[in-house]
MARZA-839094 format. One record per residue: residue number from 1; x, y, z of N, C-alpha, C in turn. Coordinates in pm, 1 decimal. Layout:
NUM / X / Y / Z / X / Y / Z / X / Y / Z $
...
//
This chain:
1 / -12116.9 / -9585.4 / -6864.2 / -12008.7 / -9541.6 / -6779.2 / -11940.3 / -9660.4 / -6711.5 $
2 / -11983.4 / -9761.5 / -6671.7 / -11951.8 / -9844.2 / -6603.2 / -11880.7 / -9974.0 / -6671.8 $
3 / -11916.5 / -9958.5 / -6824.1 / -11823.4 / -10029.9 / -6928.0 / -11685.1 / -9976.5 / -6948.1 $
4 / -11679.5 / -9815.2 / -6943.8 / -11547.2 / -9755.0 / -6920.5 / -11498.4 / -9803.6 / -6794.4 $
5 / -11503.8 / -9804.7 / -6715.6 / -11451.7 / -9840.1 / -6598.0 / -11402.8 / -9979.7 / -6615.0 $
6 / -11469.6 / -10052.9 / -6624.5 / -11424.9 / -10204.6 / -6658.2 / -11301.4 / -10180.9 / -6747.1 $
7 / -11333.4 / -10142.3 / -6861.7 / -11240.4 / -10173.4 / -6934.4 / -11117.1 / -10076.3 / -6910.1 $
8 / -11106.4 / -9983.0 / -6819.4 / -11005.6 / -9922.3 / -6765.5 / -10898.2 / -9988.5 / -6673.3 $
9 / -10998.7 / -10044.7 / -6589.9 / -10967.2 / -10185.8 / -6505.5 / -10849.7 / -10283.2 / -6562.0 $
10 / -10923.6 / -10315.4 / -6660.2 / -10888.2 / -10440.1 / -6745.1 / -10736.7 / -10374.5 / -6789.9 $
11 / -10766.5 / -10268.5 / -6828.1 / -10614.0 / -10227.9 / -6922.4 / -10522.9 / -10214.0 / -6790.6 $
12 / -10581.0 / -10148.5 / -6712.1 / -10457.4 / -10114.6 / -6578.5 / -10370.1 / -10214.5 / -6541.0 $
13 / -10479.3 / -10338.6 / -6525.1 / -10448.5 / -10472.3 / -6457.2 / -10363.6 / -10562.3 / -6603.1 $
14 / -10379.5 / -10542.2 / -6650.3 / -10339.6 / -10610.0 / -6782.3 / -10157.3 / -10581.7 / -6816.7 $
15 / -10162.1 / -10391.3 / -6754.8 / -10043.4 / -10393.3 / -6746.8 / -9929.9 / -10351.1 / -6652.3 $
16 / -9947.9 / -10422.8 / -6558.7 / -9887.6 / -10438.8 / -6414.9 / -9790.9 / -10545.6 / -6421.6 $
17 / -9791.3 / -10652.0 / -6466.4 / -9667.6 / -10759.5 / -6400.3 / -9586.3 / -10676.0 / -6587.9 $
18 / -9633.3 / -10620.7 / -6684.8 / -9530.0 / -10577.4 / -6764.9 / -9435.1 / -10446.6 / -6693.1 $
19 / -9502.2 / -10349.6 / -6645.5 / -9409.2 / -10277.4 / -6532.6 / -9345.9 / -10309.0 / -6457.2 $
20 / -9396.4 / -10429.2 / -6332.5 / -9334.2 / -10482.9 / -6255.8 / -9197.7 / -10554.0 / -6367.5 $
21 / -9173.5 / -10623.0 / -6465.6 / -9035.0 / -10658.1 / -6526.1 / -8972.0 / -10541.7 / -6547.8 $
22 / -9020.6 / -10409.5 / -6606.5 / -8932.6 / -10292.1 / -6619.4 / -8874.0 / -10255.7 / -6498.1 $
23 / -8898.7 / -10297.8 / -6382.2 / -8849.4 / -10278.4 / -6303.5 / -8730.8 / -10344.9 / -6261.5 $
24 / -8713.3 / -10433.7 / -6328.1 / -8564.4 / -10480.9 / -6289.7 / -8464.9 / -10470.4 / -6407.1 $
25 / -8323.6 / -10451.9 / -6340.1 / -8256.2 / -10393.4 / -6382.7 / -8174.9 / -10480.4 / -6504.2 $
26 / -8170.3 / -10450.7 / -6620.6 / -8111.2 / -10577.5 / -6726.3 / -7945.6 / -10569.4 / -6723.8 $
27 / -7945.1 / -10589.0 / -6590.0 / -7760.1 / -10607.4 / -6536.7 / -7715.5 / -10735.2 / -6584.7 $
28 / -7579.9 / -10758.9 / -6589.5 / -7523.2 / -10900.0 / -6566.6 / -7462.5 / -10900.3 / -6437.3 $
29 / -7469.6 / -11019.9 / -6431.8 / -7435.5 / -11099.5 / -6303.0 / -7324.1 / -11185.3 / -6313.0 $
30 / -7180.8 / -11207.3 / -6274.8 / -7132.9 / -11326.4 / -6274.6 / -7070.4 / -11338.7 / -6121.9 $
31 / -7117.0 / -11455.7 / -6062.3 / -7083.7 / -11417.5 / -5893.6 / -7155.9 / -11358.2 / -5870.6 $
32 / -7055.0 / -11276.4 / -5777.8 / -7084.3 / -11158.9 / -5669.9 / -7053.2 / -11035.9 / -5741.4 $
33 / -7032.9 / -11053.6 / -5877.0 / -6988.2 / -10892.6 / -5946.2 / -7109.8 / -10912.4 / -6029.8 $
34 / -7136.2 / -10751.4 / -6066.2 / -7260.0 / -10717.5 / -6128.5 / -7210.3 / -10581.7 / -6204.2 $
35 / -7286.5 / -10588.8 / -6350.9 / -7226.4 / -10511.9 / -6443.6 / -7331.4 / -10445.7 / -6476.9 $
36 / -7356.0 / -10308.6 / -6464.0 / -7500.2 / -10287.8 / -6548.0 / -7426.0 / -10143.5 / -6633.5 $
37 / -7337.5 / -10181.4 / -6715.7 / -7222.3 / -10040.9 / -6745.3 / -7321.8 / -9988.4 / -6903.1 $
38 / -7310.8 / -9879.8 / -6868.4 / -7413.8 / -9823.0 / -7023.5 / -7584.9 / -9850.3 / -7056.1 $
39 / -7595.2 / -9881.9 / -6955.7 / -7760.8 / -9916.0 / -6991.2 / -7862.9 / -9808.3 / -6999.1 $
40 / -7822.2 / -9713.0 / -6949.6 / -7902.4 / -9567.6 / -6985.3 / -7986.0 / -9553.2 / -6848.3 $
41 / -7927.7 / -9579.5 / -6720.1 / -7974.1 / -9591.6 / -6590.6 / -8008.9 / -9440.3 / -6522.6 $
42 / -8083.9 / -9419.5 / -6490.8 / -8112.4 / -9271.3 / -6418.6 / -8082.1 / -9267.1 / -6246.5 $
43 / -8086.4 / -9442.9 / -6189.5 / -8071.1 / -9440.2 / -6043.3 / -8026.7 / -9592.3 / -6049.6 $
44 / -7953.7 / -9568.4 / -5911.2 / -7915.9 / -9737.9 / -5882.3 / -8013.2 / -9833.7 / -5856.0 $
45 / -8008.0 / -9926.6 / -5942.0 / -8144.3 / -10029.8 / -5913.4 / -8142.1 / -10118.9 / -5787.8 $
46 / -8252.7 / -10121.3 / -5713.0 / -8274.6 / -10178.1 / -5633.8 / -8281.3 / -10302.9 / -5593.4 $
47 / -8280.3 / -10383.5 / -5736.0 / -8364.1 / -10515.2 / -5770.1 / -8252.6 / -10613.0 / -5767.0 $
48 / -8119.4 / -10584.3 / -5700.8 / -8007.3 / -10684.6 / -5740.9 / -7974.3 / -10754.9 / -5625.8 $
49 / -7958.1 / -10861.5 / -5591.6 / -7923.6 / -10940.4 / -5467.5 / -7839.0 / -10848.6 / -5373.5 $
50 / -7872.7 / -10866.5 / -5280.3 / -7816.5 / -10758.4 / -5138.9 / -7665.7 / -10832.7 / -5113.4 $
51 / -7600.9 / -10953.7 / -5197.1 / -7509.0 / -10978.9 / -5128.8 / -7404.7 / -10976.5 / -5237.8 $
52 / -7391.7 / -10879.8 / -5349.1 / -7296.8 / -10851.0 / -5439.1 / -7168.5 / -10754.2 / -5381.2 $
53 / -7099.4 / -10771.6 / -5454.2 / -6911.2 / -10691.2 / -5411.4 / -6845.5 / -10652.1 / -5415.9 $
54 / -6914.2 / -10636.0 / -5616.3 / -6886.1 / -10504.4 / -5686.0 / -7045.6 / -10495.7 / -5791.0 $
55 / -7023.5 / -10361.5 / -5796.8 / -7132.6 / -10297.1 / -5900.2 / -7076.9 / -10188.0 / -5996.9 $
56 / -7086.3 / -10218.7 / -6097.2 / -7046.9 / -10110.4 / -6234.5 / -7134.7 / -10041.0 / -6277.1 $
57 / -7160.8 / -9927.5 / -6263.4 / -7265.7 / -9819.1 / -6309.3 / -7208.5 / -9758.2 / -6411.9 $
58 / -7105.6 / -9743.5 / -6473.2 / -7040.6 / -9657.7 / -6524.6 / -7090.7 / -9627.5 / -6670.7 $
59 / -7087.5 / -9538.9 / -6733.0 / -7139.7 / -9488.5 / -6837.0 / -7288.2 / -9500.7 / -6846.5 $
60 / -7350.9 / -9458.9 / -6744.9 / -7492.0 / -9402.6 / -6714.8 / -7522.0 / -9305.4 / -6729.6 $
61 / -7661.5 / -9272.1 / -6678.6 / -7711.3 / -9123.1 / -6659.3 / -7729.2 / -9052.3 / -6514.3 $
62 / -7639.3 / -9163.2 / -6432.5 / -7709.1 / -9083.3 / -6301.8 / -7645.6 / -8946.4 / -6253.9 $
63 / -7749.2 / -8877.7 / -6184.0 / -7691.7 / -8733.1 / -6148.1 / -7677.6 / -8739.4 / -5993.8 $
64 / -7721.2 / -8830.1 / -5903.9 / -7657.7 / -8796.7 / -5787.3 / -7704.9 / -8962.6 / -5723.8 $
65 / -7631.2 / -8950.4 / -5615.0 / -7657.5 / -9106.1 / -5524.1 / -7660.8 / -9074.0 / -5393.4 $
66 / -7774.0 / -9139.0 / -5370.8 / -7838.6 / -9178.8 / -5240.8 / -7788.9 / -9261.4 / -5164.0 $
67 / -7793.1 / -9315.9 / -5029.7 / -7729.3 / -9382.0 / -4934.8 / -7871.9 / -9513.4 / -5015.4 $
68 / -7958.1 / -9442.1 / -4959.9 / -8063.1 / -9591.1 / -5006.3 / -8077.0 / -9596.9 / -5184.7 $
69 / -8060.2 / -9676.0 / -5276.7 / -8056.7 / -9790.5 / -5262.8 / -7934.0 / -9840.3 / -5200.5 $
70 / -7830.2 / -9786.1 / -5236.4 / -7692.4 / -9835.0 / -5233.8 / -7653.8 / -9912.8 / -5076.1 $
71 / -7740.1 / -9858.1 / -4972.5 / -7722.0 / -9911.8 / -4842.6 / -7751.6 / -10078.0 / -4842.8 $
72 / -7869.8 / -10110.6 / -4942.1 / -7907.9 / -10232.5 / -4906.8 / -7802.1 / -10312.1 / -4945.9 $
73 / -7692.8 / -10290.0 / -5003.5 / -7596.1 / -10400.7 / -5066.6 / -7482.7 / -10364.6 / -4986.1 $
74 / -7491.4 / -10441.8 / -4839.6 / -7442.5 / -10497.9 / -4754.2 / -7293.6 / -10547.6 / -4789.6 $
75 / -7282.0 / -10606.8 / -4850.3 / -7104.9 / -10673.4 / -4894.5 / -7073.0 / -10629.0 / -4981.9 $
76 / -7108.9 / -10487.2 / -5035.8 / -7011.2 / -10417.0 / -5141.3 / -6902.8 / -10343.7 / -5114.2 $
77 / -6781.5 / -10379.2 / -5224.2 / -6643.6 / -10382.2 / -5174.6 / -6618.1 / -10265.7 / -5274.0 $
78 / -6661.9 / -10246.0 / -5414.6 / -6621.2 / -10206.3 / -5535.3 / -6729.9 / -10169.2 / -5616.9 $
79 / -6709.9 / -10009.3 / -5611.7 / -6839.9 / -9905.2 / -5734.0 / -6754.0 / -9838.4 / -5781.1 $
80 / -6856.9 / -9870.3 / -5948.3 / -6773.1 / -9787.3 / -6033.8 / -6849.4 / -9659.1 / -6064.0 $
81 / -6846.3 / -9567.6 / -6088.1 / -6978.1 / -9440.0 / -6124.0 / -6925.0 / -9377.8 / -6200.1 $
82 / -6793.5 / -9398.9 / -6249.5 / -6718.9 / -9302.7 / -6386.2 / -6811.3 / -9281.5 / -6498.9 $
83 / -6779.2 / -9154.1 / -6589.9 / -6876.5 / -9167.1 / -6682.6 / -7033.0 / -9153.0 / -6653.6 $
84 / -7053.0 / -9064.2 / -6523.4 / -7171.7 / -9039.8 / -6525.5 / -7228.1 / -8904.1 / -6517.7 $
85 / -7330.5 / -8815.3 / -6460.5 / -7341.8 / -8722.7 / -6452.0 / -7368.9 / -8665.7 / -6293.7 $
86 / -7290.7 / -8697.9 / -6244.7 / -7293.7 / -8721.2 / -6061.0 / -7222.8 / -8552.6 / -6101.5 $
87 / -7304.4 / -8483.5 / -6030.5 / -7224.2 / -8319.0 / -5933.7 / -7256.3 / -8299.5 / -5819.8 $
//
C-alpha cells in the first residue's frame, strides 16, 4: 500500500509545474496591447501583466465576464469580446 502512495506522490508532483504552464495564457504581447483572439478561451486569463491597454478576446468561447479577472488590469483602455458567447 505504501508503494501506491509513493508512486501516486511521484506522479502528482511530477505533474504540477506542467499545469502550472497550462495556466498561462498563449497570448501575444506587443507593448501594452495583448492579443489572445481565437484561442479557444473559456475565461479571461489572469496571467497577463496588470499594466496592458488593450486586450482582444475575440473569437473565443467565453459565456459571461466577471469584474475579477478583468479588474486586475488597471490601465485598460480597449476590449474586444466580439465573436463570443457572452448572454
Amino acid at each position: 500500500m505504501s508503494h501506491q502512495i509513493l508512486l501516486l506522490l511521484a506522479v502528482l508532483t511530477r505533474g504540477l509545474p506542467i499545469s502550472q504552464q497550462q495556466d498561462k495564457a498563449p497570448c501575444e504581447m506587443v507593448d501594452k496591447e495583448v492579443s489572445c483572439q481565437a484561442l479557444g478561451l473559456l475565461q479571461v486569463p489572469s496571467t497577463l501583466p496588470r499594466d496592458i491597454e488593450a486586450l482582444d478576446l475575440s473569437g473565443n468561447h467565453l459565456r459571461s465576464i466577471l469584474a475579477s479577472p478583468l479588474g486586475f488590469y488597471t490601465a485598460l483602455r480597449q476590449l474586444d469580446l466580439s465573436t463570443n458567447e457572452i448572454s
